[in-house]
C-alpha positions, 0 to 999 in steps of 0.5 A: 500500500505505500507503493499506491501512496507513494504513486498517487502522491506523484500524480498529485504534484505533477499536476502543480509542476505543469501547471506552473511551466505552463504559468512561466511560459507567456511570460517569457514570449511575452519577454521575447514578443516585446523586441519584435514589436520594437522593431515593428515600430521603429521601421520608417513609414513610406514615403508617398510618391514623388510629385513631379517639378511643374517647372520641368512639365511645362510645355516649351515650343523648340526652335526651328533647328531644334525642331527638325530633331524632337518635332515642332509641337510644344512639349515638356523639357524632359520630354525634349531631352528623351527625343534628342537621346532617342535621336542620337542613339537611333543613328549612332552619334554617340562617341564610340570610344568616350561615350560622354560625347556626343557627335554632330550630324547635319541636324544637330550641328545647327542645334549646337550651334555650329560644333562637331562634338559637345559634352552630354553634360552640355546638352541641357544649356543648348536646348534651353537656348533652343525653346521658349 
């Protein structure tokens, strides 16, 4: 009979053992759960999407010489400086070997003002000299 009382004495005090393994555990994901949100918090918001210049979305009428490359309609700046990049790669103009340079054709030789060769970095001073 010792031996059923020493058995049921055991069942009795598992239960307390996991009861109180069962109490210990939130506490610790709790312990653990807080940094998560931490970090949750202390990502940046987004960003809403970036508004365009007005500046560079008006419309500007190109010169004649001008013209003849992007067309004769007004059209907004960067508008213009896409079709001159178009322009020059549809007929390989750009410098072979310093591809910062840009050659001159019939066209754009008027555009820039009579030079065989101009810098990419010089391209926007000569279409602000060509648009209204």
């Amino acid at each position: 009979m010792a031996k059923k009382a020493k058995k049921a004495a055991k069942k009795k005090a598992a239960p307390k053992k996991a009861a109180k393994k069962k109490a210990a555990a939130p506490k610790k994901a709790a312990k653990k759960a807080a940094p998560k949100k931490a970090a949750k918090k202390a990502a940046p918001k987004k960003k809403s999407a970036r508004k365009p210049n007005a500046a560079f979305m008006a419309a500007l009428t190109p010169s004649e010489s001008l013209g003849a490359v992007v067309g004769t309609k007004p059209i907004p700046r960067t508008e213009i400086i896409k079709k001159i990049w178009d322009y020059i790669k549809k007929n390989g103009l750009q410098d072979k070997q310093n591809k910062r340079m840009i050659n001159a054709d019939d066209k754009l030789k008027t555009v820039f003002g009579g030079k065989e060769q101009i810098s990419m970095f010089e391209l926007a001073k000569i279409v602000n000299n060509h648009v209204k």
